[in-house]
N, C-alpha and C positions, 0 to 999 in steps of 0.2 A: 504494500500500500504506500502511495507516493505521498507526504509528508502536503500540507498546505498553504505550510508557511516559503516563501521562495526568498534564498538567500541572496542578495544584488551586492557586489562589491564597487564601492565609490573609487575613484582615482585618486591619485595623492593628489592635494593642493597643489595647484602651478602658480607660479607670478602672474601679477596682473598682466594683460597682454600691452596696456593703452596706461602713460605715468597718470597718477593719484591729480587730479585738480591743486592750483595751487590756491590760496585764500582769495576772496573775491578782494576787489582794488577801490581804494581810495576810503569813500565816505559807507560804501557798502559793508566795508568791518564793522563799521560803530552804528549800524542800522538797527541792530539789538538793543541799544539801549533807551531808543526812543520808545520801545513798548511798555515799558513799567510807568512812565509821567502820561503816557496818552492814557492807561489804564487808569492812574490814580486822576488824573481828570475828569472822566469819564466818573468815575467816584462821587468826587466832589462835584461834579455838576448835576449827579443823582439827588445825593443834599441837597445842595439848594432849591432843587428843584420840589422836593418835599418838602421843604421848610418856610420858604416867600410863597409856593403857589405859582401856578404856569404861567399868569399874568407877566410879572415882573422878567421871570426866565426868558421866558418866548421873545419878550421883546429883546432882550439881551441880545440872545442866540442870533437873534434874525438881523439884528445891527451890523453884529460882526460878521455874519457872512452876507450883507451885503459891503459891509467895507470892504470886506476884504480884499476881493475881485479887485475892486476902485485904488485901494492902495499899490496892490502890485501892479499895475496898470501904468499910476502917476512915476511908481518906483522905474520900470521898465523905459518909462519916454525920458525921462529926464536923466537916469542911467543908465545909459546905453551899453551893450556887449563889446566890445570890439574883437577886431582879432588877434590871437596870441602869436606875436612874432619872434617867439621863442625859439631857435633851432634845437632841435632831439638832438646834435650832433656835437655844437661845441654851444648850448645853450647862449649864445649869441643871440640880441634884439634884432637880428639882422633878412629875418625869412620873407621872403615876397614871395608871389604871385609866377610862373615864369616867363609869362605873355600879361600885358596890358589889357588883352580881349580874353584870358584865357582863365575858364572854371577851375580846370583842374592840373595840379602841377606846384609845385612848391621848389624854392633852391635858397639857399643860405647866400648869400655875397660874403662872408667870411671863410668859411672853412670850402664852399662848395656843395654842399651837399642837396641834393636832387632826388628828390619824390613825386614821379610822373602819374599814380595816379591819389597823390592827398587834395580835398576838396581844396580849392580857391576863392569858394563865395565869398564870403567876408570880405575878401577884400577885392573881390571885383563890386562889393555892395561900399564900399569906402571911397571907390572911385565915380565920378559924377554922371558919368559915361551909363548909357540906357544899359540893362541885361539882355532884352529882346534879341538882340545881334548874336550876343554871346551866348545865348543858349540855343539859339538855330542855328548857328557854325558848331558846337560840339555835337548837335542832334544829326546833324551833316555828316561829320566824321567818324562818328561811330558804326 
């Protein structure tokens, strides 16, 4: 009589085939720690909410997200982005654009350094010159 239970033998562990992820960049490491104060807000505006009555809350709440919009708005027009002319190479203020008409394309005038396909908007948006041109000559050559 043949037994029911069926014996399977696993393989030994191998190494991963593809390296381990490394830790996520910049502001996404410390995105952990915004969870615990939205939480404990989220707390305290339970309170209050129980304690004043929705009257007083609601208008609260409703203020600040209408400002809010309003303020990042005013903040956005009056400070503007520009573009980071930082070179990756020898961190030089020194990075342009490599054409005058041209989207895409970056070069350092210091060290040299050349990146044919890093975006160039920014700074074809710096210059006074329409984009309409510039983006139906790249839609052209591609």
């Amino acid at each position: 009589m043949e037994s029911p239970v069926r014996r399977i033998r696993l393989n030994d562990p191998e190494a991963p085939q593809q390296p381990v992820a490394a830790p996520a960049p910049g502001w996404l490491r410390f995105a952990g720690w915004f969870v615990p104060p939205i939480f404990l807000g989220v707390t305290l505006g339970t309170l209050v909410l129980l304690r004043r009555g929705p009257d007083e809350f609601f208008v609260g709440v409703l203020s600040i997200t209408f400002a809010l919009p309003v303020v990042w708005g005013l903040i956005s027009v009056f400070f503007p982005a520009y573009a980071d002319r930082r070179c990756p190479e020898c961190k030089g203020l020194t990075l342009d654009s490599i054409a005058d008409d041209a989207l895409y394309g970056l070069s350092c005038s210091a060290c040299g350094y050349v990146d044919e396909s890093a975006t160039a908007w920014k700074f074809a948006e710096e210059r006074d010159a329409p984009l309409e041109p510039m983006v139906l000559k790249s839609r052209q050559s591609r």
